[in-house]
C-alpha positions, 0 to 999 in steps of 0.5 A: 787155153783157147778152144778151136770150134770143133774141141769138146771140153771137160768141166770135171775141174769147174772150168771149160777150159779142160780137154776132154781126157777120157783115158788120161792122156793127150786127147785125140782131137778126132774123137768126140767126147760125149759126156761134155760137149762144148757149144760154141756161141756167136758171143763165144767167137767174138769174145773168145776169138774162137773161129774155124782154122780155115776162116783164120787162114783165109782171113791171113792170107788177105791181110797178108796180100793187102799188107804187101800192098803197103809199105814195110810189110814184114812178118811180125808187124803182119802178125802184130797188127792181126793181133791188134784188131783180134785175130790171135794168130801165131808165127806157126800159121802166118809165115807158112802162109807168106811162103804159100803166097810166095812160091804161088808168085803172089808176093815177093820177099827182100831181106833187110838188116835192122838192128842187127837183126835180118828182116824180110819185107814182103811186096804184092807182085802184080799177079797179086795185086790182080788176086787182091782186088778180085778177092775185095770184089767178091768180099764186097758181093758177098758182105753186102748179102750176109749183112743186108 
């Protein structure tokens, strides 16, 4: 089980790999549980994966446009390749994201069949090359700053 930076867990079953369950029941991620905190190391996110939902949509997003720059761009390649490189991301977080991308005018979308199976293959629109390359602008700015 993966943990988001902000979930506490239990080590009553000497694992951290337990939700903290004060009643019994689902626990509700909106309350802290105080009898065992979960720190989240800088190892913890490298090794584990672990980063803030919001870094991961955004980080999505940017692969999402700069893959649509390239050629065949569809979704589970997208989600393949995410996964390739270490971001553990699933369907339920890229594909709103590609949707999101669309209706903003972004990318676009053709569908395809491929081994009887129907495929939409995403493309940048210029609108969204212009957001590609001011985000790779600003990432280059602050990169240099974070890393320096």
């Amino acid at each position: 089980m993966r943990h988001s930076v902000h979930e506490k867990t239990d080590r009553r079953q000497g694992s951290d790999n337990f939700p903290c369950d004060e009643g019994g029941g689902r626990p509700d991620r909106n309350v802290a549980c105080d009898r065992y905190p979960r720190v989240i190391s800088t190892a913890d996110i490298v090794y584990r994966n672990m980063i803030d939902r919001e870094f991961l949509k955004g980080f999505t997003k940017l692969y999402a446009l700069w893959r649509g720059s390239k050629k065949d761009a569809y979704g589970m390649a997208i989600l393949k390749e995410m996964r390739d490189v270490g971001f553990e991301l699933s369907p339920g977080t890229l594909y709103p994201t590609l949707e999101k991308l669309r209706r903003e005018g972004d990318i676009t979308w053709s569908r395809r069949v491929v081994s009887g199976r129907v495929r939409k293959y995403y493309r940048l629109t210029p609108k969204g090359r212009g957001e590609l390359d001011e985000v790779k602008e600003r990432l280059k700015v602050i990169v240099g700053l974070v890393f320096s």
